[in-house]
C-alpha positions in Angstrom: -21.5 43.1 -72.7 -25.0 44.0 -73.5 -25.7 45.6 -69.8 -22.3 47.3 -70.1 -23.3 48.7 -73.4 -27.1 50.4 -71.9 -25.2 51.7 -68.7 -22.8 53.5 -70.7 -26.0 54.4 -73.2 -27.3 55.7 -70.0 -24.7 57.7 -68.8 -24.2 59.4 -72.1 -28.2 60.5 -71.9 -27.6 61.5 -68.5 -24.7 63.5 -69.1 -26.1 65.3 -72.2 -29.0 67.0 -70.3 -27.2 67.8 -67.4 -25.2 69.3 -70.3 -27.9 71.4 -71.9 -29.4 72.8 -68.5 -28.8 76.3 -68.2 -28.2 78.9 -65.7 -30.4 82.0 -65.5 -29.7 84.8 -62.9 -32.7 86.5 -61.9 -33.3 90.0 -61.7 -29.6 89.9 -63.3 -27.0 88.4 -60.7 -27.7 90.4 -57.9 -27.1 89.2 -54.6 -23.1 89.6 -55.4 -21.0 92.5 -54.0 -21.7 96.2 -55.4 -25.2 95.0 -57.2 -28.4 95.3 -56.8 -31.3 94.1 -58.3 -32.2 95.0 -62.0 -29.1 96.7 -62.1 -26.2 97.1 -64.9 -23.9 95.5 -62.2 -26.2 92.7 -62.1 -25.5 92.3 -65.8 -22.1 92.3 -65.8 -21.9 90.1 -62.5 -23.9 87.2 -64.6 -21.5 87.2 -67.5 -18.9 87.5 -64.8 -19.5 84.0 -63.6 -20.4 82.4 -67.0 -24.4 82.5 -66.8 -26.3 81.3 -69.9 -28.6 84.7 -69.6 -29.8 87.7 -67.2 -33.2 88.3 -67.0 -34.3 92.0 -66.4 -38.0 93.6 -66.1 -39.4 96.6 -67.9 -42.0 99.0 -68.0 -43.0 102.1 -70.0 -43.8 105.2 -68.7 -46.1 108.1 -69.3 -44.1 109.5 -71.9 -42.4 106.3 -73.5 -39.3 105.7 -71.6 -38.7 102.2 -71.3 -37.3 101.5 -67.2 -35.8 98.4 -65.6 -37.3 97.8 -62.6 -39.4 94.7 -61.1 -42.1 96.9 -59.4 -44.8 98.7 -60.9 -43.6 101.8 -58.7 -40.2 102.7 -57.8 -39.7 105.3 -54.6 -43.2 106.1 -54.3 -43.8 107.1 -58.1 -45.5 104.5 -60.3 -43.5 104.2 -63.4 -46.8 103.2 -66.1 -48.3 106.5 -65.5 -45.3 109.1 -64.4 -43.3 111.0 -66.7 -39.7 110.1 -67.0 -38.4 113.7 -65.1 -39.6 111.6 -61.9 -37.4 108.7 -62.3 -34.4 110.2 -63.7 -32.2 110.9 -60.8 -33.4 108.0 -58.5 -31.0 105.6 -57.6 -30.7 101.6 -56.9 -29.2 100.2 -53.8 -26.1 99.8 -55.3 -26.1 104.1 -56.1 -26.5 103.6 -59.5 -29.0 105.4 -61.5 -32.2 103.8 -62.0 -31.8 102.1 -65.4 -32.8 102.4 -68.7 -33.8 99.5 -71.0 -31.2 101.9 -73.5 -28.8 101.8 -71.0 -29.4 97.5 -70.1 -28.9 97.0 -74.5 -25.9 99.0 -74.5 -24.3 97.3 -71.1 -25.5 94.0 -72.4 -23.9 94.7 -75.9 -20.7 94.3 -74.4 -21.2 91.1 -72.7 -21.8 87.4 -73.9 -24.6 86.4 -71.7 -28.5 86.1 -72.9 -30.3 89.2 -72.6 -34.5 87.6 -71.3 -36.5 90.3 -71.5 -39.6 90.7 -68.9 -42.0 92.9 -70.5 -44.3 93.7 -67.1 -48.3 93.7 -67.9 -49.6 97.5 -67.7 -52.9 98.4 -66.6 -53.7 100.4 -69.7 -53.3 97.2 -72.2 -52.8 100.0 -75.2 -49.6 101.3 -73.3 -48.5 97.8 -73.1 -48.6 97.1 -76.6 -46.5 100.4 -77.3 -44.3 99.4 -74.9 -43.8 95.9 -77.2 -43.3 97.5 -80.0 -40.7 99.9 -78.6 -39.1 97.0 -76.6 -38.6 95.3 -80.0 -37.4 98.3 -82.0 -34.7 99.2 -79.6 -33.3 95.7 -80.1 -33.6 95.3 -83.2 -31.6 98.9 -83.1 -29.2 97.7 -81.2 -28.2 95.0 -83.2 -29.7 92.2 -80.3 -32.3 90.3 -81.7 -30.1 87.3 -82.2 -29.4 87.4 -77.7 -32.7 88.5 -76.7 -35.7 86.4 -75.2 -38.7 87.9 -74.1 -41.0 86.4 -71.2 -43.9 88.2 -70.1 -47.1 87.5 -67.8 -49.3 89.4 -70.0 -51.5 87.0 -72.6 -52.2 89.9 -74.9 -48.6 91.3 -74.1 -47.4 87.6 -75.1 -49.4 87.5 -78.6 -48.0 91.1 -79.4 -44.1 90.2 -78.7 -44.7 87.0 -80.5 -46.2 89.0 -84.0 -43.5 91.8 -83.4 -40.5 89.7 -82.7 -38.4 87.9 -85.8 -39.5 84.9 -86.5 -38.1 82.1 -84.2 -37.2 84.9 -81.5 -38.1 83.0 -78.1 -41.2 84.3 -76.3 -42.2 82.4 -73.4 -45.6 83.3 -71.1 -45.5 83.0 -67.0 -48.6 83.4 -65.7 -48.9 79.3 -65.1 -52.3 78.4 -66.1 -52.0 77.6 -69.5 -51.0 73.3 -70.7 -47.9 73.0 -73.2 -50.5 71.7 -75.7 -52.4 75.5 -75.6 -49.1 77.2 -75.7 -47.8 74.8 -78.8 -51.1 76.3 -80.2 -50.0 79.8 -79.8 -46.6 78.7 -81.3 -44.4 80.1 -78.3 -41.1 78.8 -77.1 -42.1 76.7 -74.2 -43.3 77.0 -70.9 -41.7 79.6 -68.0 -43.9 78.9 -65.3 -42.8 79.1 -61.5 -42.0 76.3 -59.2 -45.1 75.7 -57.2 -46.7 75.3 -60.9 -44.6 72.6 -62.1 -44.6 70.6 -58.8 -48.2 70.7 -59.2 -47.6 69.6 -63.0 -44.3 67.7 -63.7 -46.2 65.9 -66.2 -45.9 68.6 -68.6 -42.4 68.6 -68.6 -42.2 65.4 -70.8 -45.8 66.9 -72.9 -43.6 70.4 -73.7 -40.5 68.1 -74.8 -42.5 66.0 -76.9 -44.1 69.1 -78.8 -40.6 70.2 -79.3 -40.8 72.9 -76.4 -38.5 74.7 -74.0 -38.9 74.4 -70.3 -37.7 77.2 -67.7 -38.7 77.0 -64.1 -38.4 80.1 -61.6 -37.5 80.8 -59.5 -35.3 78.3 -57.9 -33.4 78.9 -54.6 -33.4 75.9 -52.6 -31.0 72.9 -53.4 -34.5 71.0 -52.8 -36.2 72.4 -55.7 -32.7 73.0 -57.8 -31.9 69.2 -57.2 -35.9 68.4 -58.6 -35.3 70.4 -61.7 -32.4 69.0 -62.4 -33.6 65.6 -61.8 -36.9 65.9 -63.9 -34.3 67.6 -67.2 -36.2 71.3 -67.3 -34.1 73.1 -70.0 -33.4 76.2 -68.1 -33.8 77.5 -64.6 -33.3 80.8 -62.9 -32.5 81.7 -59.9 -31.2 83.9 -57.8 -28.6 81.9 -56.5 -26.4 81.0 -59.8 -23.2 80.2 -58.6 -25.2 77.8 -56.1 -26.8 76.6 -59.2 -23.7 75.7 -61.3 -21.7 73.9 -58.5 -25.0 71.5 -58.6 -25.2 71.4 -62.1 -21.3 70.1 -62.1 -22.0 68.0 -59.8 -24.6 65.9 -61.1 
């Protein structure tokens, strides 16, 4: 009775993390027909299919327009130090217009999915700061600050997000080299590091749980590496394979 009693213990453990591990599409859910990356389509196509949240990238440029793209440079014109006349009528692969972070908040307004937030590191550090307090206006503007995350591989970038942000708003960092301990320090979220990272570190997996920490790993393609987060309970992981993701997630 006893044994019976601890399997079914068991299972009910099992079942709740497999329960709270969420999807994340990166770059939005791209790799679906009529998207592209960073894209409103992208958006939409991850609330389409249920995703827990969309991540997206942004940069400020010259003159303070805040632009979706991964890249520092988009056709030839890097975004940091050009002037938004440049970008304006450039389009995605998809034919859309080259985004907005305006245009993302009002798209994502709409829809139910979590809005992460990638504020890119800029080579002039005061730029980057502006562009963290604009990010955080234009939210809070938009009525969003209870969706949004923000991630970001920028230290001082991180620390500005984190004293901008509402209290309790989610801010995770990605560069990798940092221990959940340090990071508890810094009172952000959790870790977001990559995959390579946390195979060379699983052990702080368990150390950011037991500090009360989120874990997100990115970004996760193969069943290999889908099947090891899974297996070692990381909160969240994103991918650019999501529907992939979710059959595996059900299946566990």
């Amino acid at each position: 009775m006893r044994k019976t009693i601890l399997l079914l213990a068991m299972l009910v453990v099992a079942m709740a993390t497999a329960s709270a591990q969420e999807v994340i599409c990166h770059r939005g859910y791209w790799d679906a027909e009529g998207s592209a990356q960073n894209s409103l389509r992208s958006l939409v196509k991850a609330d389409s299919i249920g995703a827990w949240g969309s991540e997206f990238d942004v940069w400020m440029t010259a003159d303070g327009k805040l632009v979706v793209n991964h890249d520092p440079s988009y056709g030839g014109v890097t975004i940091e130090t050009a002037k938004w006349k440049q970008l304006k009528d450039m389009r995605l692969k998809n034919g859309e217009r080259l985004p907005t972070l305006e245009a993302m908040l009002g798209c994502g307004k709409r829809l139910s999915t979590r809005l992460i937030i990638e504020m890119k590191p800029h080579q002039d550090k005061e730029h980057e700061h502006e562009a963290a307090r604009k990010i955080v206006k234009m939210v809070k503007d938009k009525g969003l600050e209870a969706r949004v995350e923000y991630i970001t591989f920028s230290y001082s970038g991180m620390k500005h997000l984190k004293e901008l942000a509402p209290a309790g708003t989610p801010v995770y960092y990605l560069n990798g080299e940092l221990s959940p301990q340090s990071l508890a320090e810094l009172d952000v979220a959790g870790i977001d590091y990559s995959i390579r990272v946390m195979r060379e570190h699983p052990e702080w997996i368990d150390e950011a749980h037991s500090l009360g920490m989120k874990v997100n790993v990115w970004t996760v393609n193969s069943e290999r590496d889908m099947e090891w987060c899974i297996n070692y309970g990381v909160d969240f992981i994103t991918t650019n394979a999501p529907e992939l993701l979710q059959q595996k997630l059900k299946q566990w």
